[in-house]
N, C-alpha and C positions, 0 to 999 in steps of 0.2 A: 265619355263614359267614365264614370266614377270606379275607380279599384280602392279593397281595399288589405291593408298589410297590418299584419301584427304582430306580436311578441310580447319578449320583455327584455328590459334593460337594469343595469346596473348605475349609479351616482354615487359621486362622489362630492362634494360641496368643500369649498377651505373660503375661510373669512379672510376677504381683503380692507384694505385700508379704505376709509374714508377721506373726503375732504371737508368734514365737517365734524372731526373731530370723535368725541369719543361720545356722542347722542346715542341711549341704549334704544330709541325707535328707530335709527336709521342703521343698515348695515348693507351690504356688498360683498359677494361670492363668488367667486370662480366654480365654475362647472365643467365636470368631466363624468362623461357616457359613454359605455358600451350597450348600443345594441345589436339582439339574438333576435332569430326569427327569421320574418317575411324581410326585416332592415339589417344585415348584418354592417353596423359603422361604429362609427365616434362621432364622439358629441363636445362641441368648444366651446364655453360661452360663457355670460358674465350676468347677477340676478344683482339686482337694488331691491331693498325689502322698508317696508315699514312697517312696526304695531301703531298700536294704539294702548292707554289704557285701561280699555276694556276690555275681557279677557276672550281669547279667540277672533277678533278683528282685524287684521291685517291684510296690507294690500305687497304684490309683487311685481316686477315685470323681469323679463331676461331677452335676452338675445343668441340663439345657439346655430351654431354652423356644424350640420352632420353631414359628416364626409364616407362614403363607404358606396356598397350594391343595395340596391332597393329592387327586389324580386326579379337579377340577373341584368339591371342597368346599373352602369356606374358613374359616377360622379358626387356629387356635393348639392346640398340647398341650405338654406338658412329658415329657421322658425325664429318667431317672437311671441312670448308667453303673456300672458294679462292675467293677474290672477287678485281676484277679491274674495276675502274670507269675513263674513258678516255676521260675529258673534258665533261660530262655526261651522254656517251654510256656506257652503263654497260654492264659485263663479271663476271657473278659468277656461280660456279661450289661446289656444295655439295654434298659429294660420302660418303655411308657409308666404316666406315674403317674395312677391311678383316681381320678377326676371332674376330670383338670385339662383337658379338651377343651375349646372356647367355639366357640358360632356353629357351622357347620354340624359340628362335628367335635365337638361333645357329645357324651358317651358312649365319643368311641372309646377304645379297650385296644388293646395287642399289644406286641410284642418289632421292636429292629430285631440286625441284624447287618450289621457294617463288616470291611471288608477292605483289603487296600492292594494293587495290581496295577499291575505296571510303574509305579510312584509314580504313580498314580492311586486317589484312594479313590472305595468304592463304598460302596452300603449296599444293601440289603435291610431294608424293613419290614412286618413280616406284623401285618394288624390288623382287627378287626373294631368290631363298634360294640355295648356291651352293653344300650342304646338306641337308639330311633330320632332320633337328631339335629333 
């Protein structure tokens, strides 16, 4: 059975170093999250970014480990982000990654979905548990 949780959250992004120098299409970020809501946690993780020269094209991915309560379970899971931006239609897909749940949030799988509303992000996380925690 599919649940689903919502809110919104707070980021924060700081430019990290590369190992490939100072390429203005390739760049790297540290991420930090609080979220409100149905998830009240933190959020850790790290983005690799590319452009392109076209304007609005760019691709992303990240990897973020949210530690907190998720609608009165606690523990920790990890998402991984994929995001393509295609002269400015956007394609992004965030799936939790399977067996990273701990403590009461073992087991869980699902997708979230983020949005930005009057410069407020939200999220949507649809998830269920493919064990019993």
């Amino acid at each position: 059975m599919t649940t689903r949780a919502a809110g919104t959250f707070q980021v924060k992004m700081s430019p990290l170093s590369t190992t490939h120098g100072e390429d203005p299409h390739l760049g790297r970020m540290s991420l930090d999250k609080r979220f409100e809501g149905d998830l009240i946690a933190t959020g850790k993780g790290e983005m690799l970014t590319a452009g392109t020269n076209v304007k609005n094209s760019a691709v992303y991915v990240a990897v973020e480990r949210i530690s907190g309560t998720l609608q009165g379970k606690y523990g920790s899971f990890v998402v991984h982000h994929s995001g393509v931006m295609n002269r400015g239609a956007q394609d992004l897909t965030i799936s939790v990654v399977p067996d990273s749940g701990t403590d009461e949030l073992t087991g869980i799988t699902g997708t979230m979905k983020i949005s930005i509303v009057n410069g407020q992000h939200l999220y949507e996380l649809d998830y269920w548990f493919s064990h019993a925690p």
